[in-house]
N, C-alpha and C positions, 0 to 999 in steps of 0.2 A: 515504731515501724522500722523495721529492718529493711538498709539501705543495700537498695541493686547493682549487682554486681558489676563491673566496668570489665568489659568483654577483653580480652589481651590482645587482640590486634588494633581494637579501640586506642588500646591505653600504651599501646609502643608508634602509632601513628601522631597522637596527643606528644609527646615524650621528643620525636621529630620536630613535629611544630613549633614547640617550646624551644628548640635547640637553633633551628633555624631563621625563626622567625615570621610573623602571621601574614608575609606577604608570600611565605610559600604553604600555606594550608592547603592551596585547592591540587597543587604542585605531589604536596605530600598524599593526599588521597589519593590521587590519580595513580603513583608511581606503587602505592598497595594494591590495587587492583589490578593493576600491569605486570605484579611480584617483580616489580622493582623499587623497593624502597632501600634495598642494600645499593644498588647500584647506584642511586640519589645521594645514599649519604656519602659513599666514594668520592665522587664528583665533587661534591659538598666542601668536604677538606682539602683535598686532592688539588682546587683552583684557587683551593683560600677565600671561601665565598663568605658572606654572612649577611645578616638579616636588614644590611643595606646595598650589599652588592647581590642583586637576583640576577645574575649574568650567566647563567645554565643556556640560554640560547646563543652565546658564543662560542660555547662548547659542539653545540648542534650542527651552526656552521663550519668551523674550521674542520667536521666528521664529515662534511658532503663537500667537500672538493672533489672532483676527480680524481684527481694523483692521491687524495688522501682515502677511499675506497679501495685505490686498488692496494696500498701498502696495507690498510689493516684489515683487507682479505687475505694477506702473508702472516700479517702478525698476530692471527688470532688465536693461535697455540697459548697466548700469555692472557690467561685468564681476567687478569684486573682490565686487562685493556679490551680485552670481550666484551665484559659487560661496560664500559663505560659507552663504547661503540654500541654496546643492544639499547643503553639509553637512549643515547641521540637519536638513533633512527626511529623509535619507538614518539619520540618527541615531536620531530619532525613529521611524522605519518600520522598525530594525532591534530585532527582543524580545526579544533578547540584551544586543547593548551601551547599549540607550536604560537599561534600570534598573542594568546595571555602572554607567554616568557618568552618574547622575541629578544635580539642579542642587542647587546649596548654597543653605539657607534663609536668609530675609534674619532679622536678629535682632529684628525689633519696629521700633521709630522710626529713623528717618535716622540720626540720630547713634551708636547700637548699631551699624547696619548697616556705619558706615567703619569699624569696628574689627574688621569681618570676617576679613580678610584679612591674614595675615601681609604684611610691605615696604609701602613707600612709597606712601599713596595718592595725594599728589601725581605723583610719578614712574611709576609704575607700575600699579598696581588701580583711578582711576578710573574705567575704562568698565567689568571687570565687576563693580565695586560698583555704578554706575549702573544696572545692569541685574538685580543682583540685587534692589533694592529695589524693588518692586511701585510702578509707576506712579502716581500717585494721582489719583483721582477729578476733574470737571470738571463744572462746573451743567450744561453741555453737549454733547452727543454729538463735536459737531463741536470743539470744543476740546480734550476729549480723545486725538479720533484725529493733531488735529497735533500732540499732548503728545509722541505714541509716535513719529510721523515725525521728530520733531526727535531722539530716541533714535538711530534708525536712522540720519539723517543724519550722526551723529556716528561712529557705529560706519563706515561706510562711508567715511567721511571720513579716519580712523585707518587704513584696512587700504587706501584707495588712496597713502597717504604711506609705509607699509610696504613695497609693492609698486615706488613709481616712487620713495623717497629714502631708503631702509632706515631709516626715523625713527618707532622702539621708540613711541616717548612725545612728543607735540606738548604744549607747553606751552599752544598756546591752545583745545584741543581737552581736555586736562585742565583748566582752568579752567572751561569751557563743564560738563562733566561733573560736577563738584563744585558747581556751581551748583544745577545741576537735582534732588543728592541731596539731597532738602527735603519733610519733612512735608506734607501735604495745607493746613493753612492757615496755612503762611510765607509770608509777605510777596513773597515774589519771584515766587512764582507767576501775583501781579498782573503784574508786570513782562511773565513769559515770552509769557503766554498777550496781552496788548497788542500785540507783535509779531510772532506767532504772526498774531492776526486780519488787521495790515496785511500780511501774508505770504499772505494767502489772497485779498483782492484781487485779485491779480495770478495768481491760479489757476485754471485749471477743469478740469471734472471728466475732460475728453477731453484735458489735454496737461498732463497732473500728472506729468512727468518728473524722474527724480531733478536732471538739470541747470535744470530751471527752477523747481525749489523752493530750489535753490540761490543763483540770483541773485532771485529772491522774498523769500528770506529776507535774504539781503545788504542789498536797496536797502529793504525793511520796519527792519531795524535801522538801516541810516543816515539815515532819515526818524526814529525815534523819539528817535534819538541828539540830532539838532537842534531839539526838541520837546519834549521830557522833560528834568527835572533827577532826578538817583537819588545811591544813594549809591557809596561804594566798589567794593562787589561787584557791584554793579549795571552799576556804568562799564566793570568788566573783562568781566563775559559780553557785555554789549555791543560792544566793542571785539574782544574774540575772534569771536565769531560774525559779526562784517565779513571780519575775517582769515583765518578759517578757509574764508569763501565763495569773496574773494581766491584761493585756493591759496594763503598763505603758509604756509613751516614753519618751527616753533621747534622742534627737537628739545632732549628734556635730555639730557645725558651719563650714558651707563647702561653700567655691567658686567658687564649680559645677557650672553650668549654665543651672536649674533646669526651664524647661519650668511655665511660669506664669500660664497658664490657663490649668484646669484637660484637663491630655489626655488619660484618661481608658473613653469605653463607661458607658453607665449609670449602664447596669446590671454587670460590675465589683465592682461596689458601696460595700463598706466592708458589711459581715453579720453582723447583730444585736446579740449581745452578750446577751443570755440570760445565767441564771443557769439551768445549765443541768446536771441531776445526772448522777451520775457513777454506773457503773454497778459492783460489786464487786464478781468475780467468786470463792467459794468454793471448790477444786477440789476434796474434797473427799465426794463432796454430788450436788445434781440435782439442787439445790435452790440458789438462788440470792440475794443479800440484794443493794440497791440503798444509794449510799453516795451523801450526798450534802456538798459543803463544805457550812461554816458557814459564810451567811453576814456578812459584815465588822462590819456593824454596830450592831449588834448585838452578836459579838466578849464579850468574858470575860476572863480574864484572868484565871479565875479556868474552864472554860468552856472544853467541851471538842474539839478537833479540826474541828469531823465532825458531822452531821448528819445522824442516818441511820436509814431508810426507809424502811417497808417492808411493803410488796404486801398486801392486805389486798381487803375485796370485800364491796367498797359502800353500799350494803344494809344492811350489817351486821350492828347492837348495836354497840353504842359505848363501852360496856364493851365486845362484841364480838373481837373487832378492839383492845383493849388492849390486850387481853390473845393472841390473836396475834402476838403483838409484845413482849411478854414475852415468848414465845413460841420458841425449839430450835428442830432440824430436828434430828432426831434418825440414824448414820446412820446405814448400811446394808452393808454383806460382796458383796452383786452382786454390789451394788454402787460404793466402793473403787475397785474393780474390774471392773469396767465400763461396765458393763454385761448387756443387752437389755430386760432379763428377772430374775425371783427371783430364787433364789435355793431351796427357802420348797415350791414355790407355782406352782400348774399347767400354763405350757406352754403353750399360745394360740392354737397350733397345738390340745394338748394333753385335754385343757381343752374342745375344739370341740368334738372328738370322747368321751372324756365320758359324755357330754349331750347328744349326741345320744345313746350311751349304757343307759342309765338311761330311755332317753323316750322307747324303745325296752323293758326292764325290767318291765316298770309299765305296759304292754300292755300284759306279755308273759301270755300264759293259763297257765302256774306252778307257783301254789300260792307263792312258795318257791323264786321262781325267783321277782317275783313281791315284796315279802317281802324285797329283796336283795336290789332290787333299790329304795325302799322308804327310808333304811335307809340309804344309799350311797347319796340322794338326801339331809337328815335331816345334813350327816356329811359335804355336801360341802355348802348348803345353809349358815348353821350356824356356818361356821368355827369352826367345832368340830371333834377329830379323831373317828373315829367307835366303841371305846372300850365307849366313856365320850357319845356318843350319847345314848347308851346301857344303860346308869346308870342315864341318864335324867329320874327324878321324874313325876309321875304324878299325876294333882289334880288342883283344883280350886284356890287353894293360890298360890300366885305369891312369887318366891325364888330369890334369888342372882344370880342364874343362871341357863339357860331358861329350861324350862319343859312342857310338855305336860296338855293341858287343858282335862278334866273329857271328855267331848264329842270328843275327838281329831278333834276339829276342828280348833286346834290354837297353837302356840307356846306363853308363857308370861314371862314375868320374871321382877323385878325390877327394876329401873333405875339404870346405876351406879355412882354411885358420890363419890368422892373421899373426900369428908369433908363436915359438915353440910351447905347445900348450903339454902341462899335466900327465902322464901315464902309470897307471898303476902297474908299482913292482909286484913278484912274485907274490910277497907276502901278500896287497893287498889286495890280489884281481878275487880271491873267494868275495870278499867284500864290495864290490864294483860291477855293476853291469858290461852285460860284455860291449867291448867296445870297436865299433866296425871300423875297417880303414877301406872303406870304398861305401861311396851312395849308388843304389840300383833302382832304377824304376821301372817296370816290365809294360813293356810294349803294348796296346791293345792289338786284337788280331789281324784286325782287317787292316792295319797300319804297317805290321810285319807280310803280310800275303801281297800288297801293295809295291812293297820293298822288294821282295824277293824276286816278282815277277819282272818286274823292271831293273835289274840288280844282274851284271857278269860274276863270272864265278869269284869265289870270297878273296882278298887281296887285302893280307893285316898291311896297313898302316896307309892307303892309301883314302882318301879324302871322299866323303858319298855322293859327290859331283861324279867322281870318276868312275865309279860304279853303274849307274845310270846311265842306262843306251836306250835309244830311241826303237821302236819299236819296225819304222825305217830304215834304221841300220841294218 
């Protein structure tokens, strides 16, 4: 009798089991019906688990923190870290298997904790020893949610070298990992959370991507690196957490029993590592400056460490695009105040009602009134107070500062330039737009028939106070 045939998702569930070990069989079926069984084996390697550490519900956990949803709804561009996140929740939302594979308790202090775990924490158990040990505490909100990003950066870090170099165990990634397993007031904690902050710099709260906490974090540790003396262990989390930004891998040589053929689908495939700036937030001003770090190869040793970028607009000159970036942001007390509007300038509310008083004004039958809102018009048009609008010259030659043309039918005034600026010689003006030596902005009408009517006859050079008679006169 010819033997029946063993169905192929049978026989790669079977193949699982085998690999894992039979206290994850029910584990392993569930995660084929859920089409997560790539995501199982992830995790699988990825925490250094094996067929006596069933610690997949401490993965579950350390995914349902709060501060840890909301970062890997940032981070979910990176595929490995996707699915390990579809796991958990998937895990958690099932009320069968979340209490079978509930998470292993930590034992008391850090040190109890690495003794968890049967095998090698160097080689092996440090990331889910890392994550069993309860996070600890921070004076601050904001320090501790990058306590937990830098967790997750780790984890994700592990399971994309899993996915693109089959490498069990990164030696600077368990370094990193065994750092962090540290009572609430170890010393090192000063350390993490110091690079953690220059790490946050270069952050904001709209392009908090797993790739650019990653070179955030890189160029925050090679700045504290050159800055800071520490000691031993201090130098290595340092120097790993470079390399591990890097992409380098240090695999250890492990006896695992590491399936031969990829078992992530195709779209877990690692993302393409491109350079991607950083976004460097100013907190006492609106504006932005973009850091690159500096290709390797283009590295110098008097060089400076990064690149910075600022925003600038393609059609501009290239001598536009320089004074640009020579260029620094003024600030303003509503700014360092974080204030939505200015303190000398009108309110949008406020700046409404008095456009409508002004159009109401130039319309009233009282010459007087009408007078009222041409020059109320001349002060906001021209950002001038109503005393300097009153003392605005009038006449054909253009001043330093704007005046009234002979006809009022214009405002003119000089250009400003602040040093003898550039003019094209003969040769060059075919080549050159033309270039004005006077600004003009032409009057609306009812601003000029305002003027006029209230206005003695035309007097170049005397002052539009003096022009102005009373209609009592």
């Amino acid at each position: 009798m010819q033997a029946e045939a063993v169905p192929k998702d049978a026989k790669s569930i079977e193949d699982q089991i085998n690999r894992f070990g039979s206290h994850y069989a029910v584990l392993c079926h569930w995660a084929a019906q859920q089409d997560l069984s790539g995501a199982l084996e992830l995790a699988f390697w990825t925490l250094g688990l094996d067929q006596h550490i069933v610690a997949i519900g401490n993965l579950v956990n350390e995914f349902h923190h709060p501060e840890s949803k909301d970062i890997l709804a940032r981070w979910r561009q990176n595929p490995t870290l996707a699915s390990l996140d579809d796991l958990a929740k998937a895990i958690r939302q099932d009320p069968l298997i979340n209490p079978q594979y509930s998470a292993f308790l930590h034992a008391g202090d850090a040190t109890k904790t690495k003794q968890t775990y049967k095998g090698s924490l160097k080689e092996q158990t440090f990331l889910i020893t890392l994550i069993t040990y309860p996070l600890p505490g921070a004076e601050q909100s904001s320090e501790y949610v990058l306590r937990r990003a830098l967790r997750l950066w780790l984890i994700a870090q592990a399971a994309n070298r899993v996915v693109t170099e089959h490498c069990l165990a990164d030696r600077n990634i368990s370094t990193a990992a065994r750092f962090l397993i540290a009572d609430r007031y170890k010393a090192q904690w000063q350390l993490v959370d110091d690079v953690l902050r220059r790490a946050r710099r270069y952050l904001t709260p709209d392009t908090w991507t797993f790739e650019r906490f990653t070179d955030a974090l890189s160029l925050a540790a090679e700045q504290y690196k050159q800055s800071h003396t520490f000691g031993k262990s201090g130098t290595a989390f340092i120097n790993a957490i470079i390399e591990i930004a890097s992409g380098d891998t240090k695999a250890f040589t492990t006896q695992r029993d590491f399936p031969p053929q990829p078992f992530v689908h195709a779209e877990l495939s690692a993302p393409i590592s491109e350079p991607t700036p950083l976004i460097s937030l100013d907190e006492s001003s609106e504006q932005f400056i973009e850091v690159c770090p500096n290709p390797a190869g283009l590295l110098d040793e008097e060089a400076d460490e990064a690149i910075y970028l600022l925003p600038v607009d393609a059609t501009d000159t290239q001598a536009q695009q320089e004074l640009t970036g020579r260029s620094f942001y003024q600030q303003q007390a509503e700014t360092s105040h974080y204030l939505p509007w200015s303190y000398s300038k009108l309110l949008p509310p406020e700046r409404l009602l008095i456009e409508q008083w002004i159009a109401q004004q130039l319309k009233h039958a009282d010459q007087r009134e009408r007078l009222g809102g041409a020059l109320v018009w001349l002060a906001i048009r021209f950002s001038r107070p109503l005393s300097q609008v009153l003392a605005m010259g009038i006449g054909d030659e253009a001043q330093g500062e704007w005046s009234l043309s002979s006809n009022l039918k214009q405002m003119h005034r000089l250009p400003p330039r602040r040093r003898n600026a550039w003019k094209p010689d003969i040769a060059a003006q075919p080549y050159v737009a033309a270039v004005h030596e006077k600004q003009r902005i032409g009057l609306i009408p009812e601003v000029r028939e305002a003027l006029l009517i209230s206005s003695q006859s035309v007097i170049a050079g005397r002052a539009l106070a003096k022009r102005i008679t009373s209609p009592e006169n």
